[in-house]
PASELO-197344 format. One line per 2 residues: number of its first residue (from 0); their letters; for each residue x, y, z of C-alpha. Coordinates in steps of 0.5 Angstrom, whole numbers, always signed. Layout:
BEGIN
NUM> a> X:Y:Z ~ ...
END
This chain:
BEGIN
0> xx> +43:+305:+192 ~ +39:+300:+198
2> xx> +42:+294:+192 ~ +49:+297:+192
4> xx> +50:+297:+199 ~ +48:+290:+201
6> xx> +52:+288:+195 ~ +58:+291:+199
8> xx> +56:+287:+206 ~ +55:+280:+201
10> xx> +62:+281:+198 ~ +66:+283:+204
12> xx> +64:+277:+209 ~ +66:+272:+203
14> xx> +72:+275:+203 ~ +72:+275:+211
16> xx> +69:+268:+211 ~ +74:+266:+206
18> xx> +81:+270:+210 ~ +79:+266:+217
20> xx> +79:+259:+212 ~ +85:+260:+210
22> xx> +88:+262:+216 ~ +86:+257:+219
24> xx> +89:+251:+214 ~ +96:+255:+215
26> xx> +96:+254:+222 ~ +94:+246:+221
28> xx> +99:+245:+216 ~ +105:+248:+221
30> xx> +104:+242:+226 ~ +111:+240:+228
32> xx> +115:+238:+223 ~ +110:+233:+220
34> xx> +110:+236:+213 ~ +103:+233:+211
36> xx> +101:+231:+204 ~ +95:+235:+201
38> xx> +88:+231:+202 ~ +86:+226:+198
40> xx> +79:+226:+194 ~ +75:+222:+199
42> xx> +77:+226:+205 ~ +82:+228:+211
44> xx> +85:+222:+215 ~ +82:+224:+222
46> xx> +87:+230:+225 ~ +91:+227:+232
48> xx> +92:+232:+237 ~ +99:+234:+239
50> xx> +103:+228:+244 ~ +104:+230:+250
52> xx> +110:+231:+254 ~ +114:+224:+254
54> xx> +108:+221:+250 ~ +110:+216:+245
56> xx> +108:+219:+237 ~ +104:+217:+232
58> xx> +102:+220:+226 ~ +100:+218:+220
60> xx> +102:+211:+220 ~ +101:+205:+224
62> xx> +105:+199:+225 ~ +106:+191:+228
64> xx> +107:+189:+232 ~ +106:+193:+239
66> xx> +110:+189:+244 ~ +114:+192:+251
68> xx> +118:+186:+252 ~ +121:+180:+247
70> xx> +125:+173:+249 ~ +134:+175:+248
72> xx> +136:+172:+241 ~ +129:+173:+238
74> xx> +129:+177:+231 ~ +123:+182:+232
76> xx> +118:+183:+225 ~ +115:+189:+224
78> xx> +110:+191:+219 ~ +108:+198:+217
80> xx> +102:+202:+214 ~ +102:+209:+212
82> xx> +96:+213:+210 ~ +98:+215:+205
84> xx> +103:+215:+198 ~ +110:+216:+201
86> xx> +117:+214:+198 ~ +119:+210:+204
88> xx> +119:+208:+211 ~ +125:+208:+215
90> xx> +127:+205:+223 ~ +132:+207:+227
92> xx> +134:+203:+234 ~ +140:+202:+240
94> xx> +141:+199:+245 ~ +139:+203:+251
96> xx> +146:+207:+253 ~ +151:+202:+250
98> xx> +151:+208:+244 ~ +148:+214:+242
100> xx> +149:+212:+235 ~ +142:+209:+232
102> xx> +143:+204:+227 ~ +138:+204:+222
104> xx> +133:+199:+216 ~ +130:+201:+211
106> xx> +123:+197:+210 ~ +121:+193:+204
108> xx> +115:+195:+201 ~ +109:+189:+200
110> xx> +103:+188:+199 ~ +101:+189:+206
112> xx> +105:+195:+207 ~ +113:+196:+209
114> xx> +117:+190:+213 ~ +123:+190:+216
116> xx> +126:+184:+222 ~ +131:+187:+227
118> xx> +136:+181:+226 ~ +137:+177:+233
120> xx> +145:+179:+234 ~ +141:+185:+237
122> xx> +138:+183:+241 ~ +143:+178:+244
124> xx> +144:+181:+251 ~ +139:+184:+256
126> xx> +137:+192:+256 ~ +132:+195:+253
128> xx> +132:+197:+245 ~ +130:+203:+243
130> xx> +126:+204:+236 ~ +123:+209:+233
132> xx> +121:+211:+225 ~ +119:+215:+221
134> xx> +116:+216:+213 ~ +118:+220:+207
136> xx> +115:+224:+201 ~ +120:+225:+195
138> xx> +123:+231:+197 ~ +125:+227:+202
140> xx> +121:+231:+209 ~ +118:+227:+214
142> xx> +110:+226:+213 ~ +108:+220:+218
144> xx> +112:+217:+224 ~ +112:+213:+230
146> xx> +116:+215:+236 ~ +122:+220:+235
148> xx> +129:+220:+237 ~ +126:+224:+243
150> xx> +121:+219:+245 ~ +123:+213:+242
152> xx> +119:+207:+243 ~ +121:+202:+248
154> xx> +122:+193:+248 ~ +125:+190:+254
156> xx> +130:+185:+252 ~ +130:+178:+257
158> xx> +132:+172:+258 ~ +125:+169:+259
160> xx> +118:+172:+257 ~ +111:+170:+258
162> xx> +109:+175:+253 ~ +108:+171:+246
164> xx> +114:+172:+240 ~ +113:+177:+236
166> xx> +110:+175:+230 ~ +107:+179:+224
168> xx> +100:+178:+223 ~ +97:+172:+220
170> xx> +104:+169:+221 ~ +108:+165:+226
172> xx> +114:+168:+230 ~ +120:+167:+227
174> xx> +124:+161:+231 ~ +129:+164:+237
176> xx> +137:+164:+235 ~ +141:+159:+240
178> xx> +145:+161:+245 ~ +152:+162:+243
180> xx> +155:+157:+248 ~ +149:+152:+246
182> xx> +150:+152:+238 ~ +149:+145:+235
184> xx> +155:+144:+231 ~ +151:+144:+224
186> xx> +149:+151:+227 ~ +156:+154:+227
188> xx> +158:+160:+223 ~ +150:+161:+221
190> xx> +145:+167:+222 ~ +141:+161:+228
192> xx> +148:+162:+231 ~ +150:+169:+231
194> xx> +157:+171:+233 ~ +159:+164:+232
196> xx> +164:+161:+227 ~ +165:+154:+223
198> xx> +171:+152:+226 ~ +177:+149:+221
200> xx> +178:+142:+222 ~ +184:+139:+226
202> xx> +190:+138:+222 ~ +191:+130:+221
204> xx> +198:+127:+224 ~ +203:+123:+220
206> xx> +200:+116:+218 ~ +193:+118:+217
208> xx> +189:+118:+212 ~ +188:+125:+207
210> xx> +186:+127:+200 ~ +189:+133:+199
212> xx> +195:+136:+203 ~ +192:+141:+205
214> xx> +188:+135:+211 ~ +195:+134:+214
216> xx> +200:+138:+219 ~ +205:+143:+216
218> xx> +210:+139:+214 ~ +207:+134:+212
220> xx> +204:+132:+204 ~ +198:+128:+203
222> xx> +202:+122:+199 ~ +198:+116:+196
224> xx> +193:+118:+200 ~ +197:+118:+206
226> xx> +200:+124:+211 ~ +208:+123:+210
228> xx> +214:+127:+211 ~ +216:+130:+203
230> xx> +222:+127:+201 ~ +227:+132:+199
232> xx> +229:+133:+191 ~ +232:+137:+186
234> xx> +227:+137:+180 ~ +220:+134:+179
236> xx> +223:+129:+176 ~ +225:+126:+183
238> xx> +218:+127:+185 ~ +212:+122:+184
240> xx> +206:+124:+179 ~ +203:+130:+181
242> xx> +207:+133:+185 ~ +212:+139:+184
244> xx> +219:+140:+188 ~ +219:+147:+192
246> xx> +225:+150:+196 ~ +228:+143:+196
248> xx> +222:+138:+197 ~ +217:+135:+194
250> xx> +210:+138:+195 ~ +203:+136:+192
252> xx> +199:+142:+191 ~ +192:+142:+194
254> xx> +186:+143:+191 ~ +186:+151:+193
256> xx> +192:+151:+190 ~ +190:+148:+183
258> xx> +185:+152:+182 ~ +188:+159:+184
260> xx> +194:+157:+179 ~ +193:+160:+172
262> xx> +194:+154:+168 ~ +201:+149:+167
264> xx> +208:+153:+168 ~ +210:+156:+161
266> xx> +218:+157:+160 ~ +219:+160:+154
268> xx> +216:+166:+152 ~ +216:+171:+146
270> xx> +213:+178:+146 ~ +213:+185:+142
272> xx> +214:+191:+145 ~ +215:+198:+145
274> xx> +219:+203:+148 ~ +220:+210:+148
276> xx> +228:+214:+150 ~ +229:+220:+155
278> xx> +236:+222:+155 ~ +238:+227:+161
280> xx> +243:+232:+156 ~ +249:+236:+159
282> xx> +249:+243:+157 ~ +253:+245:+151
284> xx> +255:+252:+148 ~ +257:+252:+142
286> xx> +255:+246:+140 ~ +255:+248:+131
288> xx> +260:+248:+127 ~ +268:+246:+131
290> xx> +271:+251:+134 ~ +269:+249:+142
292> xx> +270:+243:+145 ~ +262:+241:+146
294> xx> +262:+242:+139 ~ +266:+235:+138
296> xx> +260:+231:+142 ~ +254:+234:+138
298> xx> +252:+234:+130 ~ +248:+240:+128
300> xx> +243:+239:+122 ~ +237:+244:+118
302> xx> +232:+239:+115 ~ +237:+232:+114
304> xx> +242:+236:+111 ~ +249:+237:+116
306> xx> +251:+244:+118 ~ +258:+245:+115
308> xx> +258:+252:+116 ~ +262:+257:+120
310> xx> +258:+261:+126 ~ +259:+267:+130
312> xx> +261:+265:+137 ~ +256:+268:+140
314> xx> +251:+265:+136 ~ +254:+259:+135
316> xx> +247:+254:+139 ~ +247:+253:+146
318> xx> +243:+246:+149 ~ +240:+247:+156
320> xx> +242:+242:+160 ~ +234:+238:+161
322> xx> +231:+231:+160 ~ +230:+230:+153
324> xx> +225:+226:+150 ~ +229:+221:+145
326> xx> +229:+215:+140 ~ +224:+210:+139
328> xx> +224:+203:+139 ~ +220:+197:+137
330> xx> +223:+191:+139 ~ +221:+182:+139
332> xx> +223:+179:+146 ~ +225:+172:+149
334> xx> +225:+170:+154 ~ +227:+163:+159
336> xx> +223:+162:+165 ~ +224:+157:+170
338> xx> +224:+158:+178 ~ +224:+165:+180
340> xx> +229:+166:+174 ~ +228:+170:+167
342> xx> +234:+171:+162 ~ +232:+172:+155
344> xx> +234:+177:+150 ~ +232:+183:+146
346> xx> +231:+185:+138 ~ +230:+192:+135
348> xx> +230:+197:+131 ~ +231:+205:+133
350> xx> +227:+210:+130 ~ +229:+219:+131
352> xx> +236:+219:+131 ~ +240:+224:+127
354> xx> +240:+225:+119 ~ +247:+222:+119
356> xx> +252:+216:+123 ~ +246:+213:+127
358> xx> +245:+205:+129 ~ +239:+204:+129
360> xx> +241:+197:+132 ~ +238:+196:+139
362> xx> +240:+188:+142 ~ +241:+187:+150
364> xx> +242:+180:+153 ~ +238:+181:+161
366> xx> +237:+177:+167 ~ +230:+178:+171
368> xx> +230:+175:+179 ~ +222:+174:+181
370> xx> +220:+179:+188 ~ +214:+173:+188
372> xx> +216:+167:+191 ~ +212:+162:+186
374> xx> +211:+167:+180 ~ +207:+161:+175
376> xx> +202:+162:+181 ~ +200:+170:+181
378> xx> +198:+175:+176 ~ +203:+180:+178
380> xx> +210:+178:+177 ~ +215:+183:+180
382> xx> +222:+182:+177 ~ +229:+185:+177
384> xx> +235:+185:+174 ~ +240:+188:+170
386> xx> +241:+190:+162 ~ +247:+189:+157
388> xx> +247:+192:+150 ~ +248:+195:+144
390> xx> +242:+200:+142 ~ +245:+208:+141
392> xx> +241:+213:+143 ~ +239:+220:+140
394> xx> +237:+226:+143 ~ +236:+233:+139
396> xx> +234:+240:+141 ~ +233:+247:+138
398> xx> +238:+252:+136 ~ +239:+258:+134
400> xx> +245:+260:+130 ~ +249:+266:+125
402> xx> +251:+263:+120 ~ +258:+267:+116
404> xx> +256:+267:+109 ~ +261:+271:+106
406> xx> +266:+268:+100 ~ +271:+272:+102
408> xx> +274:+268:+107 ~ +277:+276:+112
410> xx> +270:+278:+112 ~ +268:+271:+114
412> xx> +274:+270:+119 ~ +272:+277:+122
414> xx> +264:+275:+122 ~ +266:+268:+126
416> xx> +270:+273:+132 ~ +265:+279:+132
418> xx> +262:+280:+139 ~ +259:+287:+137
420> xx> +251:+285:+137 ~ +250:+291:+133
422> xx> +255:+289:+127 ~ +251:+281:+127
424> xx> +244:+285:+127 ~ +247:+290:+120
426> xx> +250:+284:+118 ~ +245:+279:+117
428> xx> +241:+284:+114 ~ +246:+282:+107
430> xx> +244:+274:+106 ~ +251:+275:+102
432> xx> +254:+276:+110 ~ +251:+272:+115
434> xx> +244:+268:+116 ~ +240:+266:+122
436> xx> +239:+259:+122 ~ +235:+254:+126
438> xx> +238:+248:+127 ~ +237:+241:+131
440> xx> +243:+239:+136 ~ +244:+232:+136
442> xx> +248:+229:+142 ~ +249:+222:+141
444> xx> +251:+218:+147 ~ +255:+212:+147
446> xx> +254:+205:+143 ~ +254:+200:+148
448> xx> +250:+201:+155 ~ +249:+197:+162
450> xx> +244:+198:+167 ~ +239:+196:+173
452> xx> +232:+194:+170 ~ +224:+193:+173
454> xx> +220:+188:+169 ~ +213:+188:+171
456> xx> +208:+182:+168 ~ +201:+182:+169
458> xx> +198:+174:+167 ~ +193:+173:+165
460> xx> +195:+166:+163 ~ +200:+163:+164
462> xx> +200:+163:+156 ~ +199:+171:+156
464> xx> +202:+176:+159 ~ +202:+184:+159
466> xx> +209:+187:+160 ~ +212:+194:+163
468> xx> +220:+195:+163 ~ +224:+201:+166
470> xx> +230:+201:+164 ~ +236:+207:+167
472> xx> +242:+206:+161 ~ +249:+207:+163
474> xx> +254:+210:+163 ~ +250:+216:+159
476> xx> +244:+217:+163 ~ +237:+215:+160
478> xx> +230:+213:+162 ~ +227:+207:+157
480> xx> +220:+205:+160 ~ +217:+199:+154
482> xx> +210:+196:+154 ~ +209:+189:+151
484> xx> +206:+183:+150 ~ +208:+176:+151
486> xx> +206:+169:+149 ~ +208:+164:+154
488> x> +210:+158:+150
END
């Protein structure tokens, strides 16, 4: 009974003892938001007692250099040490109330640590630059830092300073940038000399000497190696060698140029093309058979067999009034090319018109103006024009109709002017007296055609080119969009 009750005693203070433990580490990790990694085998990195008001922050992680005051238009190194395995270091910095915005740079990890260099266009006026960084474990929680944006550290920025350069250990400080209004020429435009740039030569004057036109004044063309006044011209002919006539005088490409071009103009191009008819159909009543005046404008078939047969009035195909997808087109191109000008024709074959009385003939002469002024030169060329030609265009849709069956003509005649619903319902139950039909209404539009038109081109050479056309044929109302390929030859 003695051995049970001390036994009792020996359990209870484990479990106390083991309580007052595992309290005490829950309070250890709650310090701040520093989420701190478990410890390591060999033992925990020593615990920094929490800062004090307006004391700069350190844990963690300890970095180079400590300076408080640095020389305007120094790049400031800075080299990082965490105690620990983390998944990167980030520093943060502004310019004492210039913003309220920090700018941030994510340091490199080396051998030594994590390096990063505040470049010398921040520090390239006088104020104080306010620091501070911090470490992150995977999940993205901060586990070490140095300052807070609360208490960042501070560097006074000078003109001149007795404190030596900040420089990383073992290496020698990098060299201070120029003064903006003491840059060397052979500086200009470079990280030494921020904020500057590489001023553009001066335009050479008439007379003097030049390589390329793009040396001479504007109006002036780099001839025999010379800077003179163009001579004026109506086609290359009348200029030299390499030189071309724009807008009435002669002019010599410069090097840019040349090198932006897509290769030697090409004049005559072929292509393939593909295209696709929307007719904008009117409505029609009646459509079927020949007893209304929409009738005469419309061609009804079941399968490819036309309808022939007599339909009751009030069923007799109706056509809403709607943009309807129409013929196919496949069709070969060509095309002259000169100045900003396209003229050309095309060639084709339609396909989905009607059974019966379809021209499935396309051919259309066009004329194109090109919206760039040196269309040889781009890409993308815009062009507008217009369009005249021959290539019908057939539009269908559905209907449903009661086709008068009877062969005798009275009952046929009374079936054809019935309005009783009632009577059509008995009826079309005797095939020997009517027959519901579906049927597809035709509407054929006029042979002949004219219209504005958009070609888009994308070269990829001026061998090769992608083309999209949009064409509005009139007088009957359909949208043509085609795409192709062409070849310049």
């Amino acid at each position: 009974m003695v051995l049970s009750r001390s036994l009792r005693h020996f359990v209870f203070s484990c479990l106390l003892a083991w309580l007052m433990l595992l309290v005490g580490a829950t309070a250890r990790a709650q310090d701040d938001d520093i989420q701190l990694i478990p410890t390591p085998p060999s033992g925990p990195p020593p615990s920094a007692p929490a800062p004090a008001p307006g004391e700069i922050e350190i844990r963690g992680m300890h970095c180079t250099p400590d300076v408080k005051e640095v020389e305007l238009r120094r790049s400031i190194p800075i080299s990082c040490t965490v105690d620990y395995p983390v998944a990167g270091v980030e520093l943060r910095y502004r310019i004492q109330g210039a913003t309220k915005k920090w700018d941030k740079i994510e340091l490199k990890q080396s051998d030594g640590g994590y390096t990063a260099a505040i470049p010398c266009t921040v520090t390239a006026q006088p104020g104080t630059l306010e620091l501070y960084l911090f470490a992150r474990n995977e999940n993205n929680k901060v586990v070490a830092r140095v300052g807070r944006h609360e208490t960042p550290l501070a560097i006074k920025l000078v003109e001149h300073s007795n404190a030596p350069a900040p420089a990383l250990p073992g290496q020698q400080a990098p060299e201070r940038c120029y003064d903006p209004n003491a840059c060397p020429p052979e500086k200009l435009g470079t990280a030494a000399c921020p904020g500057t740039q590489v001023p553009k030569p001066a335009k050479k004057t008439w007379g003097a000497s030049c390589g390329d036109t793009g040396e001479c004044q504007t109006g002036l063309e780099c001839i025999k190696g010379s800077c003179e006044t163009p001579t004026k011209c109506e086609d290359a002919k009348d200029c030299g060698e390499g030189a071309e006539c724009v807008d009435g005088v002669c002019h010599v490409p410069t090097k840019a140029e040349l090198q932006g071009r897509l290769g030697p103009a090409k004049h005559h191009w072929i292509g393939l093309h593909a295209g696709v008819d929307f007719n904008v159909m009117h409505e029609g009543t009646g459509v079927c058979g020949a007893s209304t005046e929409d009738s005469q404008h419309f061609a009804c078939f079941e399968g490819g067999n036309e309808y022939a047969g007599v339909p009751n009035t009030l069923y007799s195909g109706h056509v809403k009034s709607s943009l309807y997808f129409a013929t196919v087109r496949a069709m070969l191109s060509y095309e002259y090319a000169f100045a900003r000008m396209l003229v050309g024709a095309r060639i084709g074959w339609a396909f989905r018109g009607a059974p019966k009385d379809f021209s499935p003939i396309h051919v259309e002469v066009r004329a194109h103006y090109s919206l760039v002024r040196k269309p040889f030169d781009e890409h993308f060329r815009p062009y507008l024009g217009l369009v005249f030609g021959h290539a019908p265009v057939d539009a269908y849709a559905p209907t449903l109709i009661v086709d008068c069956t009877s062969q005798d003509p009275n009952i046929k005649a009374a079936c054809a002017k019935s309005t009783s619903k009632t009577d059509l319902a008995n009826a079309i139950k005797d095939p020997n007296l009517a027959v519901q039909r579906q049927l597809n209404a035709y509407h054929s539009g006029a042979p002949f055609f004219f219209g504005p038109s958009l070609q888009l081109m994308y070269a990829l050479t001026n061998e090769a080119a992608f083309v999209f056309n949009f064409t509005v044929m009139l007088p009957n109302v359909t949208f043509e969009p085609t795409i192709g390929y062409q070849m310049g030859l």
